[in-house]
C-alpha positions in Angstrom: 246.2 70.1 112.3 249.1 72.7 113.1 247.8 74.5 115.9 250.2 77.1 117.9 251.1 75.0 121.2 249.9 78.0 123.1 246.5 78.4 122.1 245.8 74.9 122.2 244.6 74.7 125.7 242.6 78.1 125.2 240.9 76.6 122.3 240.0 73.5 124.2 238.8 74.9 126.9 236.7 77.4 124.9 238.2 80.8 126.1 240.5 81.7 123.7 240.5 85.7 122.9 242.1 87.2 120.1 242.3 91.3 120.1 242.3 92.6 116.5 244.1 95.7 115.8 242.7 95.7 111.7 244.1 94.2 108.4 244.5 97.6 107.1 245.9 99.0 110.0 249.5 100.5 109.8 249.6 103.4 112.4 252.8 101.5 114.6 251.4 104.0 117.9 247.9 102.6 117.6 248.6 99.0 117.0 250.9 99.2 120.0 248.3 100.1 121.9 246.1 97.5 120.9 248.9 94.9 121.7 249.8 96.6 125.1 245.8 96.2 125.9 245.9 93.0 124.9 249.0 91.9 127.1 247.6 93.7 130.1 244.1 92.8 129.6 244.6 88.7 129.7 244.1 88.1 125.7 245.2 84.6 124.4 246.9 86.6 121.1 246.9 89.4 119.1 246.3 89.8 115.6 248.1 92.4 113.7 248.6 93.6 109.9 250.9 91.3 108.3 253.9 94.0 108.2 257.1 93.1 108.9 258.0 96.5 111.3 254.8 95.8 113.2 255.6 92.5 113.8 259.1 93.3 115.1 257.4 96.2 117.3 254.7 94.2 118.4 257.0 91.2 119.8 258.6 93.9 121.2 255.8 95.0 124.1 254.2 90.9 124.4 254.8 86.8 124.1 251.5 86.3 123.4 251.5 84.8 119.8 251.4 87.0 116.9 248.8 86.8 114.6 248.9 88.7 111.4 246.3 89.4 108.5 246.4 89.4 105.0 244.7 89.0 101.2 248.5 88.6 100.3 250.3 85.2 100.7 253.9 86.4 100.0 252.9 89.7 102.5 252.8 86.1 105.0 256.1 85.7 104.2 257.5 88.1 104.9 255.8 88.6 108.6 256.5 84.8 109.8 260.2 86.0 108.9 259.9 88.3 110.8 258.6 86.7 113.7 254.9 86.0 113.3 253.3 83.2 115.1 250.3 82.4 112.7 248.4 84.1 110.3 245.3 84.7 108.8 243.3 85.4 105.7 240.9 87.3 106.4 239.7 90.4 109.2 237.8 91.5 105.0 236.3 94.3 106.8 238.2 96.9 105.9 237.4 95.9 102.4 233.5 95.9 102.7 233.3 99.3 102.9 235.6 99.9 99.4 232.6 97.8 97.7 235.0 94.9 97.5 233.5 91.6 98.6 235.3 87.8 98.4 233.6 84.7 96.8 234.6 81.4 98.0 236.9 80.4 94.9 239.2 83.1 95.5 239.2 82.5 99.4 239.5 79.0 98.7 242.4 79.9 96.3 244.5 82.4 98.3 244.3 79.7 101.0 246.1 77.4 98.6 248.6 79.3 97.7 249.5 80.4 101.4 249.4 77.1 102.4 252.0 76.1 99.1 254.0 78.9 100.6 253.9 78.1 104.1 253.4 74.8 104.7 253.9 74.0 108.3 252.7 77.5 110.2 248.8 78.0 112.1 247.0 79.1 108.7 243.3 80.9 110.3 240.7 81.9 107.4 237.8 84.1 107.8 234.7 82.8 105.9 233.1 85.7 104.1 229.7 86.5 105.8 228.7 87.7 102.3 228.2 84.0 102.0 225.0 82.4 102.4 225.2 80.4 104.9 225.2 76.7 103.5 227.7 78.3 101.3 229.6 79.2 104.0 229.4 75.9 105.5 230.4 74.4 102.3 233.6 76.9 101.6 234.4 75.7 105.3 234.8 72.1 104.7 236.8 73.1 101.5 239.1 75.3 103.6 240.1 72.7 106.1 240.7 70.2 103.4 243.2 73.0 101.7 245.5 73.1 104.9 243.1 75.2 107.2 244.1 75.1 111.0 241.5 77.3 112.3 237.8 78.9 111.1 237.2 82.3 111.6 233.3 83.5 110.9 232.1 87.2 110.7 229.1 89.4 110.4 229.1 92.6 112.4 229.5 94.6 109.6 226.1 93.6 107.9 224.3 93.8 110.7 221.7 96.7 111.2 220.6 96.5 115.4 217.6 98.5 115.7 217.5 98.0 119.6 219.9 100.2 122.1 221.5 98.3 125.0 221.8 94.4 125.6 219.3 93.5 123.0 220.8 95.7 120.5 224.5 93.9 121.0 222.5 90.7 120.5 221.3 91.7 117.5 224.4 93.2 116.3 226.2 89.5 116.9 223.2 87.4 115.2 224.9 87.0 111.9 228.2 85.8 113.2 226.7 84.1 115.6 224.3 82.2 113.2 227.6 81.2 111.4 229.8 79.9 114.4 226.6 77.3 115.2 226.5 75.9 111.2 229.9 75.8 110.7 231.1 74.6 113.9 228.8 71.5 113.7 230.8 70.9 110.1 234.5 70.6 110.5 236.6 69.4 113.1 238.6 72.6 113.7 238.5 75.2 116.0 236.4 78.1 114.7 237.1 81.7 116.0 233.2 83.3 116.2 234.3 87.6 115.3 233.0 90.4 114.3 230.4 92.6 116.2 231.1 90.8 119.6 230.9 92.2 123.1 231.1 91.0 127.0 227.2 90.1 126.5 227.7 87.9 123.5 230.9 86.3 123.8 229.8 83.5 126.2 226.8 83.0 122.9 229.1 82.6 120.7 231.1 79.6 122.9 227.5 78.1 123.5 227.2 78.3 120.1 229.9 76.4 119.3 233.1 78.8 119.2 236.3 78.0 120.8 237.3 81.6 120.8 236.4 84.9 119.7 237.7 87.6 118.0 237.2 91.2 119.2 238.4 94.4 117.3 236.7 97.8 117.3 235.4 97.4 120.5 239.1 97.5 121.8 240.5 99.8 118.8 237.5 102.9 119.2 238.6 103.1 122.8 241.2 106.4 123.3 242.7 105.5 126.8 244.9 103.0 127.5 243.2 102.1 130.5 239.5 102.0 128.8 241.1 99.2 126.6 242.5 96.8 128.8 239.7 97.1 131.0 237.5 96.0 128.1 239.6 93.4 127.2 239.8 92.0 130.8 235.7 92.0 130.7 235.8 90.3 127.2 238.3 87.7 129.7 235.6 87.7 132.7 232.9 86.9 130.2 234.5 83.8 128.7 236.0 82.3 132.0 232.2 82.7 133.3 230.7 80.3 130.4 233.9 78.2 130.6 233.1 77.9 134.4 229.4 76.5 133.6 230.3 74.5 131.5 232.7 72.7 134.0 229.5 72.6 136.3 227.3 71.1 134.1 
């Protein structure tokens, strides 16, 4: 396992946060933004497009590590030369709502081929929610036997909350969360629980077996700089709390 020396601890203790600026994202001023909150805020890392000028810019305003996301392994390439930490396949998202879905072969595959690529970086892969989920728990065991360092899991995008307030953000985090607790229990990696996470679900999603989450649009819908790091710092409070129970216990 190759994981990033500075996220180790975060992941062990089970209060890693990674802010998500989006896989299709390239405006520079609004991904700098997302990094700045991030820095500010008390975020483990940042994950980025895999684009080499975002890269640059982003190293530029934090040393936090650099995360950056792709469907492309030689798009990989070229960010890690130009500085990135780790990277991941995945953040599919964006893609969802083009009708454009991912089966496990061709996850399974592009991890391959990254991994040929890059042999020796953090390698992350989201597991498509689209999965059933002893698919997704079987496309998991695959992944880490392909070169995987890290599990990501999703679901806020298929979710349909019919609830306002807290119970609604439950709701909202279900699928995800469903998929942390199954695939957690089946590899020996860390797994990142994202997707449709808030402040009230994050410590669910370390109960559930997470060592981290992932948190984008929360952060990225925000227009004020200040709005944003003050979210991320709640996202921060919420997993110290569960972190600090489950010293107690």
């Amino acid at each position: 396992m190759m994981i990033h020396p500075k996220l180790q601890t975060a992941f062990k203790q089970g209060n890693a946060l990674k802010i998500i600026s989006g896989l299709t994202n390239f405006n520079a001023d609004r991904v700098a933004a997302t990094v700045k909150a991030a820095d500010r805020g008390g975020a483990t890392f940042v994950d980025i497009a895999a684009d080499p000028a975002l890269v640059r810019m982003a190293k530029q305003f934090t040393h936090l590590p650099v995360c950056v996301s792709a469907i492309d392994p030689e798009a990989f390439v070229r960010a890690v030369d130009a500085g990135a930490d780790l990277i991941e396949i995945g953040n599919y998202d964006a893609f969802y709502s083009q009708g454009r879905q991912f089966d496990a072969v061709e996850v399974l595959e592009l991890t391959r081929q990254t991994r040929l690529l890059l042999p020796t970086i953090t390698l992350s892969v989201t597991v498509p929610h689209t999965l059933r989920l002893d698919q997704q728990v079987q496309l998991a065991e695959a992944l880490v036997k392909a070169g995987a360092d890290i599990l990501q899991t999703e679901g806020g995008t298929s979710s349909q909350p019919v609830h306002a307030g807290t119970l609604g953000l439950i709701e909202k985090a279900s699928p995800t969360l469903a998929a942390t607790y199954e695939i957690s229990r089946a590899v020996d990696v860390p797994v990142l629980c994202a997707s449709g996470l808030s402040n009230v679900t994050a410590p669910m999603a370390i109960a559930a077996g997470a060592s981290g989450i992932g948190v984008g649009s929360a952060i990225n819908k925000l227009n004020s700089e200040v709005a944003m790091i003050a979210a991320v710092q709640s996202l921060v409070e919420a997993l110290s709390s569960v972190s600090r129970a489950y010293t107690r216990l």
